[in-house]
Backbone as a printed PyTorch tensor [residue, N CA C, xyz], in Angstrom:
tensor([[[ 13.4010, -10.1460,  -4.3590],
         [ 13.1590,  -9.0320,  -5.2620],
         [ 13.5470,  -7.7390,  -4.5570]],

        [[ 14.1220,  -6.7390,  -5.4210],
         [ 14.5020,  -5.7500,  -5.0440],
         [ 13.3130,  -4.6980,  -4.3710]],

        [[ 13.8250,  -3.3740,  -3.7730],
         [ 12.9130,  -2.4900,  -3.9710],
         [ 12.7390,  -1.5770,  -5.3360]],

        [[ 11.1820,  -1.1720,  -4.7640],
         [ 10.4940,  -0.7930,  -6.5120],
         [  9.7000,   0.7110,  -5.8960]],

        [[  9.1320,   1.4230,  -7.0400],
         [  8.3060,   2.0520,  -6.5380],
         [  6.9600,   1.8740,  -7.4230]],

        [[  6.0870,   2.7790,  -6.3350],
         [  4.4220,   2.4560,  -7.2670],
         [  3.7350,   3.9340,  -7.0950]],

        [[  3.1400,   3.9560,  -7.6070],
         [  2.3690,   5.1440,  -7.7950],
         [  0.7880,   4.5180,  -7.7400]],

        [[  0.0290,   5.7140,  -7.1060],
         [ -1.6590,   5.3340,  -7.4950],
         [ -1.9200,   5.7200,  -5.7320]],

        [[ -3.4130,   5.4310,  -6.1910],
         [ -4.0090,   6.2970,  -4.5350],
         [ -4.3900,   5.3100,  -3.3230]],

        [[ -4.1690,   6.3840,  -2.3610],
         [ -3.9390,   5.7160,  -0.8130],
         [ -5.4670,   5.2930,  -0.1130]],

        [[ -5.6800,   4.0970,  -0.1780],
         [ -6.8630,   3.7470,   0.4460],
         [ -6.6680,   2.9340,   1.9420]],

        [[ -8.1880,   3.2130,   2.5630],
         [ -7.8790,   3.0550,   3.9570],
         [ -8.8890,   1.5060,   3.8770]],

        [[ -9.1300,   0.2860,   4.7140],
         [ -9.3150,  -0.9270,   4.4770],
         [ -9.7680,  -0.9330,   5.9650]],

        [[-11.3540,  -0.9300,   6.3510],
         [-11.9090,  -1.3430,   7.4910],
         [-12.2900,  -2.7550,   7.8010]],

        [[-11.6620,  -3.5270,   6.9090],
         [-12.1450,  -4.5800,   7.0690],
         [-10.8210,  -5.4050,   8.1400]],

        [[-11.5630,  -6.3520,   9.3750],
         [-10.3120,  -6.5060,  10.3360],
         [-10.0750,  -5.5580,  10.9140]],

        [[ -8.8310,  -5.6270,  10.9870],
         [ -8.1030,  -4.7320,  12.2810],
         [ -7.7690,  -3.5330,  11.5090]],

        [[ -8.0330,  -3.3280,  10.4710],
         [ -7.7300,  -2.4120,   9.0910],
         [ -6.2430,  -2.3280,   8.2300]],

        [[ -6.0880,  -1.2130,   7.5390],
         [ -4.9970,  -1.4010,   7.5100],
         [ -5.3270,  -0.5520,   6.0360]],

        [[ -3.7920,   0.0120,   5.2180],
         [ -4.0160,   0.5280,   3.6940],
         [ -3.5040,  -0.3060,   2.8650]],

        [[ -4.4210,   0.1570,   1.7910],
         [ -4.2130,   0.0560,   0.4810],
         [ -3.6580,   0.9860,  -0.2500]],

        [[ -3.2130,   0.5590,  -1.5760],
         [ -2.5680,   1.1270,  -2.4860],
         [ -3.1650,   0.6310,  -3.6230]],

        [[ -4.3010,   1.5240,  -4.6290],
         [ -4.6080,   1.1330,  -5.7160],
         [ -3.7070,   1.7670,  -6.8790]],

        [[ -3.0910,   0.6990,  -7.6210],
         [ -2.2110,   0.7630,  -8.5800],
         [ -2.2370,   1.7090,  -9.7630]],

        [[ -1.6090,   2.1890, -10.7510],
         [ -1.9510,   2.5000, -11.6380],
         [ -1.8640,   1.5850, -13.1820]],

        [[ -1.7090,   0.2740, -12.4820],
         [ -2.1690,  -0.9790, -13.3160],
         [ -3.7920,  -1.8710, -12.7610]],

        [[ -4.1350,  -0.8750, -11.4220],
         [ -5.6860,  -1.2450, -11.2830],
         [ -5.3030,  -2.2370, -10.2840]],

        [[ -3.9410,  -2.5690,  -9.6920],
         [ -3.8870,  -3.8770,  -9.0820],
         [ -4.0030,  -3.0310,  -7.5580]],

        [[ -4.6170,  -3.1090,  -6.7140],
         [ -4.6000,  -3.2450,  -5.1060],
         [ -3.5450,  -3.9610,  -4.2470]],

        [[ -2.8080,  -3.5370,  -3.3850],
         [ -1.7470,  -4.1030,  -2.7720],
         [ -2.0650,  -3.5190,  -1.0560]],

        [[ -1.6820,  -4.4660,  -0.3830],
         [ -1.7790,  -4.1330,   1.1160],
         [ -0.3160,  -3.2960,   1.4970]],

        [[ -0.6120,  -2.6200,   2.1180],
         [  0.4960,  -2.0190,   2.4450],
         [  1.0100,  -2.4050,   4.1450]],

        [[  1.8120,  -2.4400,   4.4060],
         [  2.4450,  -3.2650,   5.7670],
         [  4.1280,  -2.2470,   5.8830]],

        [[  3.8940,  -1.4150,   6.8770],
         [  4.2790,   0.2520,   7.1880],
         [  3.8880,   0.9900,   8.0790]],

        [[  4.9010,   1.8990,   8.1420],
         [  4.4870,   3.1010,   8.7160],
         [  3.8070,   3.7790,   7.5720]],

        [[  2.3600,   4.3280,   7.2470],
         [  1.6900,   5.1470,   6.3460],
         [  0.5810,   6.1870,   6.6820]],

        [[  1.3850,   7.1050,   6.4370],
         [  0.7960,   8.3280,   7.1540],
         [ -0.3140,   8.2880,   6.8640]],

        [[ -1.4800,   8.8940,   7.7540],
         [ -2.9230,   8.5660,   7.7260],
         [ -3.6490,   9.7560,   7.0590]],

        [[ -3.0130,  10.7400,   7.0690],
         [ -3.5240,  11.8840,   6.1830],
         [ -3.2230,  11.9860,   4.9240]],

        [[ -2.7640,  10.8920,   4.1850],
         [ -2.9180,  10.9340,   3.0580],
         [ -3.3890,   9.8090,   2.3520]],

        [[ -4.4620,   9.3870,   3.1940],
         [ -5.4570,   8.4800,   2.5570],
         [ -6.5100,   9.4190,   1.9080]],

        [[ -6.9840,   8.6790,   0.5740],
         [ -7.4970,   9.5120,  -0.7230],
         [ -6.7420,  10.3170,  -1.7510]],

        [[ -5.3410,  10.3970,  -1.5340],
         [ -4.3580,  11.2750,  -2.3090],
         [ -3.7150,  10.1140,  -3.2780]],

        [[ -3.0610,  10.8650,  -4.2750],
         [ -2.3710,   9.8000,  -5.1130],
         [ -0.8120,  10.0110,  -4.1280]],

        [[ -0.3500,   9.2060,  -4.2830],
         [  0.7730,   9.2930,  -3.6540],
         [  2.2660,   8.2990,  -4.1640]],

        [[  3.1650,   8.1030,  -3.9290],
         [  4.4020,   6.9380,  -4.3750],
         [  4.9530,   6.4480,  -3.5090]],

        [[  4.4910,   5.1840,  -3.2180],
         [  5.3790,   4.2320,  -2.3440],
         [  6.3270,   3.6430,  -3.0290]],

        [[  7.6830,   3.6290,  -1.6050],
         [  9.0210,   2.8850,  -1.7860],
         [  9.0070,   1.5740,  -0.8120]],

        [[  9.0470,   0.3850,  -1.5370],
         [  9.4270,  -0.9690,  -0.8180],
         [  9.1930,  -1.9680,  -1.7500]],

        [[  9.3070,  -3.1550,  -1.2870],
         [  9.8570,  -4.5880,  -1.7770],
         [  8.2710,  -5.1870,  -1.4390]],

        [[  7.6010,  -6.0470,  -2.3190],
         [  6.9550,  -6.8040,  -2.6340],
         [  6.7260,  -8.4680,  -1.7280]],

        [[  6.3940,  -8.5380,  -0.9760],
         [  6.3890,  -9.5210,   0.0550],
         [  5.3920, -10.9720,  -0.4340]],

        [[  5.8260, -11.5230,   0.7570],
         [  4.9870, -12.6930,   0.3330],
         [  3.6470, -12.8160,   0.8380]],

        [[  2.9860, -13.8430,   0.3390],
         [  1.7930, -13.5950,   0.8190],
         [  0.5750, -13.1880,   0.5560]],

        [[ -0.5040, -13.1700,   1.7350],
         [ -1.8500, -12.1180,   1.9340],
         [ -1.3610, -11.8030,   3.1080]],

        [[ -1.6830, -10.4190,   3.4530],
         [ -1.8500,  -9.7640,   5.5550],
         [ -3.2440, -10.0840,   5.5210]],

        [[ -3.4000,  -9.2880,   7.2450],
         [ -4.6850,  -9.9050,   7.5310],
         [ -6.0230,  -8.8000,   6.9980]],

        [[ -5.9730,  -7.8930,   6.1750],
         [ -6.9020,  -7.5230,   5.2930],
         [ -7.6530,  -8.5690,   4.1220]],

        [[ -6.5380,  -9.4220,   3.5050],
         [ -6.6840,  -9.9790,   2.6390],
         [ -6.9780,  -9.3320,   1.4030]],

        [[ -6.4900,  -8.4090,   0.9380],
         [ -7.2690,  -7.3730,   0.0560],
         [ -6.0100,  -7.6560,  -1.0480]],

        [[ -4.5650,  -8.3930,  -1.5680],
         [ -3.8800,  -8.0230,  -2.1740],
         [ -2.7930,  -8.5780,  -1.9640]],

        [[ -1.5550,  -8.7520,  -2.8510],
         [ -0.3750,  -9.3490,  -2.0800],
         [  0.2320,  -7.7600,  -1.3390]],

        [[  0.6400,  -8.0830,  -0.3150],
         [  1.6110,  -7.3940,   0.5310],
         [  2.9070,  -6.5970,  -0.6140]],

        [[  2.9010,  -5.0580,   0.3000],
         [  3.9340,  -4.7860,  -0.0150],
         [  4.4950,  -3.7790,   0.7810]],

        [[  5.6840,  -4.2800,   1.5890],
         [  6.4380,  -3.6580,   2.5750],
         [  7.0080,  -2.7640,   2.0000]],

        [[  6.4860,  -1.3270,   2.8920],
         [  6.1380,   0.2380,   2.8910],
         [  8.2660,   0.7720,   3.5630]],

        [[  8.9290,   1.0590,   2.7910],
         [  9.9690,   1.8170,   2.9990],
         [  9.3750,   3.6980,   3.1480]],

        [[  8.9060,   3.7860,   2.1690],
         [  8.3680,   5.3210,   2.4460],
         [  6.8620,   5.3010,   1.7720]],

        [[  6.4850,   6.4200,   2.2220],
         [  4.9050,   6.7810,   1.3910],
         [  5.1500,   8.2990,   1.1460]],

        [[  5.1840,   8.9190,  -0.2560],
         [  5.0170,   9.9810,   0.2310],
         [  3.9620,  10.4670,  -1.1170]],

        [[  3.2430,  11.9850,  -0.5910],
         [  2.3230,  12.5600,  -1.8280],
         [  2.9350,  13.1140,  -3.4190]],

        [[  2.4600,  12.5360,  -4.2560],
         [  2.7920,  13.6390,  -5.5260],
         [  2.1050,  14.3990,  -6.0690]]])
């Protein structure tokens, strides 16, 4: 699958070794697996990347490899 983008807000995931989330604006939660800037956890923001396989080790969502993050 190609790359896509998503919209919806940047959550931070203490569970494990941590890691973010991305709650959708279809309500769906996705792990994010990236570089994702840490100051914009709580902001709505639009990630660019491709949809991976899987759970990471949050377990919170299927994976989706982070090309960019940025705020809108």
């Amino acid at each position: 699958m190609g790359e896509r983008e998503f919209t919806g807000t940047l959550q931070r995931a203490d569970l494990g070794t941590g890691g973010y989330l991305l709650l959708d604006d279809q309500g769906e939660r996705w792990q994010l697996d990236g570089d994702v800037p840490a100051e914009l956890v709580g902001r709505r923001v639009r990630v660019t990347g491709r949809v991976g396989t899987g759970f990471g080790f949050v377990m919170a969502g299927p994976v989706l490899e982070v090309r960019r993050v940025r705020a809108e």
